[in-house]
C-alpha positions in Angstrom: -0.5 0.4 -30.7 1.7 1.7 -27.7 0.9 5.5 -29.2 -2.4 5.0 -29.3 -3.2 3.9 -25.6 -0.7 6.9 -24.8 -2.8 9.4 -26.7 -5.4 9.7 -24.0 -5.0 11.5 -21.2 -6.9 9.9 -18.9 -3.8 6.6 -19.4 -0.8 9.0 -19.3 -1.9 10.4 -16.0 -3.0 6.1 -14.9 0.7 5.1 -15.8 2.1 8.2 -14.1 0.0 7.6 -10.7 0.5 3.6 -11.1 4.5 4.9 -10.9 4.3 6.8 -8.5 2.4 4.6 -6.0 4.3 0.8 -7.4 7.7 2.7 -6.1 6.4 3.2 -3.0 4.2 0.5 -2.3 7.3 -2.1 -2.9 10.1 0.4 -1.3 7.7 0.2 1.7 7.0 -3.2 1.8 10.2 -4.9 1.1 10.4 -3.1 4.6 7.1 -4.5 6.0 7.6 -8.1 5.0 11.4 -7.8 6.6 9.8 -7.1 9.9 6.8 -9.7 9.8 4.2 -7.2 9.9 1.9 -7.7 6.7 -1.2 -7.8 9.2 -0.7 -4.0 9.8 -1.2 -3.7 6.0 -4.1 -5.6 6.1 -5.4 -3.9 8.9 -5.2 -0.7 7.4 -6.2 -1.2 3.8 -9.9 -2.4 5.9 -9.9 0.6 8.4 -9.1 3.3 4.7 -12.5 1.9 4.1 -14.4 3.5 6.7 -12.0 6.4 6.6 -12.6 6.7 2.7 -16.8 6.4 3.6 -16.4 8.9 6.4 -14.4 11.5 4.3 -17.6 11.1 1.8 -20.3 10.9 4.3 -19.3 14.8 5.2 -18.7 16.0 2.1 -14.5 15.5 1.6 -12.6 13.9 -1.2 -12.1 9.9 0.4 -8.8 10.2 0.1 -8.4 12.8 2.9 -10.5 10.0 5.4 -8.3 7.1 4.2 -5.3 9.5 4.9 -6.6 10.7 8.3 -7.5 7.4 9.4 -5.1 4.9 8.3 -2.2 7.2 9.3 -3.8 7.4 13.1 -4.6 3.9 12.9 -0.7 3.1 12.0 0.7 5.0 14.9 -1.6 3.6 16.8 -0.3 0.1 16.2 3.1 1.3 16.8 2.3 2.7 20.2 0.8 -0.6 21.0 3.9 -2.6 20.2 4.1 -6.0 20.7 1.4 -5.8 22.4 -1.1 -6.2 19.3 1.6 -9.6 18.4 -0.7 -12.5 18.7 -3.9 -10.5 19.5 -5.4 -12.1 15.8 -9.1 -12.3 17.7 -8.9 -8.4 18.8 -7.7 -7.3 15.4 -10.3 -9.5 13.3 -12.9 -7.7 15.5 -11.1 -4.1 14.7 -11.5 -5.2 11.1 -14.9 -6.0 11.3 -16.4 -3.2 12.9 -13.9 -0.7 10.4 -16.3 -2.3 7.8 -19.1 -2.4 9.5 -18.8 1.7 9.6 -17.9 1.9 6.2 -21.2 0.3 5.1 -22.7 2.5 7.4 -21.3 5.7 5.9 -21.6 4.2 2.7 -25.5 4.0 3.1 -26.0 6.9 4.5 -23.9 8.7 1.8 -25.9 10.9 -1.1 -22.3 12.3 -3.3 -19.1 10.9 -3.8 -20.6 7.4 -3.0 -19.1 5.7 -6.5 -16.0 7.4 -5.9 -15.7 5.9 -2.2 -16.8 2.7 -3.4 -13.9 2.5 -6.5 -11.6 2.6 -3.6 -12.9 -0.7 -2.8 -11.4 -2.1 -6.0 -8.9 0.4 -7.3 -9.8 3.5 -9.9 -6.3 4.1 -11.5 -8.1 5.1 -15.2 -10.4 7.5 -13.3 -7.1 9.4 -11.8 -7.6 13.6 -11.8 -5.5 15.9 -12.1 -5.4 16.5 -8.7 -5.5 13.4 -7.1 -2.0 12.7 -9.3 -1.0 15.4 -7.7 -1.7 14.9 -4.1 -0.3 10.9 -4.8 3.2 12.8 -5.9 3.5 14.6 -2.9 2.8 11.8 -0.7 5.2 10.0 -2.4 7.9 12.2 -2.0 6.8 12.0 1.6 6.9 8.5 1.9 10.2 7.7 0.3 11.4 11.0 1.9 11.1 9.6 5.3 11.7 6.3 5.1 15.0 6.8 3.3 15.6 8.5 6.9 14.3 6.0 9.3 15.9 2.9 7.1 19.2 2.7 8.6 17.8 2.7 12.4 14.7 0.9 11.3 16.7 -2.1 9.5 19.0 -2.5 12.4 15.6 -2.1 14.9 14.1 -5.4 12.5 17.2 -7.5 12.6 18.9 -6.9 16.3 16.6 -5.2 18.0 17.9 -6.0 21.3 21.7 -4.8 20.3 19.8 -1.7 18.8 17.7 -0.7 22.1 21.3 -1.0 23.9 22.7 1.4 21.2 20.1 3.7 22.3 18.0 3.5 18.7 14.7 5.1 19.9 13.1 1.6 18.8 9.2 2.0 19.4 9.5 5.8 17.7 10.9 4.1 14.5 8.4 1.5 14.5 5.8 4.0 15.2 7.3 6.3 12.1 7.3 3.3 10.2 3.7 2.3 10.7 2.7 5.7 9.5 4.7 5.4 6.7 2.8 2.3 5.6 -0.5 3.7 6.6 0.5 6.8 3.8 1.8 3.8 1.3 -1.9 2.0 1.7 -3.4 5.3 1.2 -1.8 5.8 -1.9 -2.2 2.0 -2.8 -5.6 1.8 -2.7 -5.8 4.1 -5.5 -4.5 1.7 -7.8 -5.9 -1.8 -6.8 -8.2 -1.1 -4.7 -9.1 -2.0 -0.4 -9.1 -6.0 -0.7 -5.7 -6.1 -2.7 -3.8 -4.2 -1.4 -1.4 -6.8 -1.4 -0.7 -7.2 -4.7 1.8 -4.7 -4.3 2.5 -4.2 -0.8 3.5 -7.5 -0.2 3.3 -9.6 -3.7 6.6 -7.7 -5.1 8.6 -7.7 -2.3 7.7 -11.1 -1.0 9.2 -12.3 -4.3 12.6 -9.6 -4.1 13.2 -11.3 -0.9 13.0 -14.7 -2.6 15.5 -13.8 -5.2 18.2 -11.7 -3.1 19.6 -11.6 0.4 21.2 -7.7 -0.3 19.4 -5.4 1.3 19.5 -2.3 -1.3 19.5 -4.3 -4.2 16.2 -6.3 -2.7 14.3 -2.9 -1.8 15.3 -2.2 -5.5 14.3 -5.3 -6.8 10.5 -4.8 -4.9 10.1 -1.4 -6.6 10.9 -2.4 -9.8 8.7 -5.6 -10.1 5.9 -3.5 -8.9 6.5 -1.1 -11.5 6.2 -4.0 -13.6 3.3 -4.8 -12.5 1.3 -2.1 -11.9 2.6 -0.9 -15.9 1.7 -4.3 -17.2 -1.2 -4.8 -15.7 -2.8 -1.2 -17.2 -1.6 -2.2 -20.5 -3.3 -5.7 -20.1 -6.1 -4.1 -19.0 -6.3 -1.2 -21.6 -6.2 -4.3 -24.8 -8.3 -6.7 -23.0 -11.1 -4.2 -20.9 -10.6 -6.6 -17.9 -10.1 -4.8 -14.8 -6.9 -3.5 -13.8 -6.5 -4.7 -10.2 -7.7 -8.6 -11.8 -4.6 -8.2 -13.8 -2.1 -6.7 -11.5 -3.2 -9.2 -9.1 -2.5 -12.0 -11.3 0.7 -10.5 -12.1 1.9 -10.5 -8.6 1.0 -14.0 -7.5 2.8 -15.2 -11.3 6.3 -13.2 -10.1 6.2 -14.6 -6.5 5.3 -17.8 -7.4 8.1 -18.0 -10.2 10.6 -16.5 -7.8 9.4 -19.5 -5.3 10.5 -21.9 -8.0 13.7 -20.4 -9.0 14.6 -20.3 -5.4 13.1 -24.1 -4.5 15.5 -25.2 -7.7 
């Protein structure tokens, strides 16, 4: 049966990009939960929306506006600081209007409308060519960098006021981080979609965290069960012509709930 669903082309190239983007997604977000910032990743899965609407409304591929837009909104956020901490009224407005746009692009849009709107919901069977190979390179970009920012970047999360008087350029790293996650919400969306994002930006490495208190072996852990899940859920999806992101979703509440349990007992 395997053989079969690897015959097409069209599932090779889903499993590929679902690899691709899993890695990064949970490499990136074992880093995002550790510093308490899952908003920013919910911020910017809403803002690639208008981004993705934008990029269509003039005529680009969406993936260029989610790029564009999420990676300006990230450092954006970093800039800002602490000042954004507690601010949920000014960011639920952000949200809002980021929508708001995007159903005004998305209205006013005549091509690419479907494919802007997949992005709502994740379009990893309907991957091209080229798109798997513009998610590679970002990946390599991703993972790049924050292999490079991850040493000043974990000791910025857990003494940040011992690493500002070591001189670790603290709001740059939090700024390169940000972009970094705006990039792994770009790529994301791809998969499963604007609204669940989640699944594997936060899902998998909400549940590594839950299972081990190691540092490399926890950023390992959150890539891997994201691979899992990603691979699982196209298989599931493939047998059972459900969607994909319903069963990716499903898979990553299952794993963090179970690593809850083996961590409550």
């Amino acid at each position: 049966m395997g053989m079969t669903m690897l015959s097409y082309d069209f599932m090779i190239r889903a499993f590929v990009a679902s690899g691709i983007v899993a890695i990064v997604a949970g490499s990136v977000g074992y880093f995002l939960v550790l510093r308490a910032q899952t908003f920013a990743g919910h911020a910017l899965a809403h803002i690639a929306f208008a981004g993705a609407t934008g990029a269509a409304f003039v005529g680009l591929a969406p993936i260029y506006g989610v790029i564009a837009l999420t990676v300006g909104a990230g450092a954006a956020m970093g800039l800002l600081g602490d000042k954004l901490s507690g601010r949920d009224v000014t960011i639920g407005i952000v949200l809002a209007v980021s929508l708001g746009f995007g159903i005004l692009f998305l209205s006013l849009t005549t091509t690419n409308a479907v494919q802007a709107t997949s992005l709502l919901f994740g379009s990893v069977l309907a991957v091209s060519p080229s798109t798997l190979a513009t998610l590679a390179v970002l990946g390599v970009v991703t993972l790049a960098a924050l292999a490079f920012i991850s040493r000043p970047l974990v000791f910025s999360t857990l003494q940040p006021e011992l690493a500002e008087a070591k001189g670790v350029p603290i709001r740059f790293v939090g700024t390169l981080f940000l972009a970094l996650v705006a990039l792994a919400v770009a790529q994301s969306i791809q998969i499963v979609g604007v609204l669940l994002v989640f699944t594997l930006m936060v899902g998998p490495p909400a549940a590594a965290q839950l299972l081990t208190r190691r540092l490399a072996t926890g950023v390992a852990l959150a890539a891997i069960l994201a691979l899992a899940q990603a691979w699982l859920g196209i298989t599931l999806a493939f047998y059972t012509d459900w969607p994909t992101s319903f069963w990716i979703a499903l898979l990553s509440a299952a794993v963090y709930l179970g690593a809850a349990a083996l961590k409550h007992r």
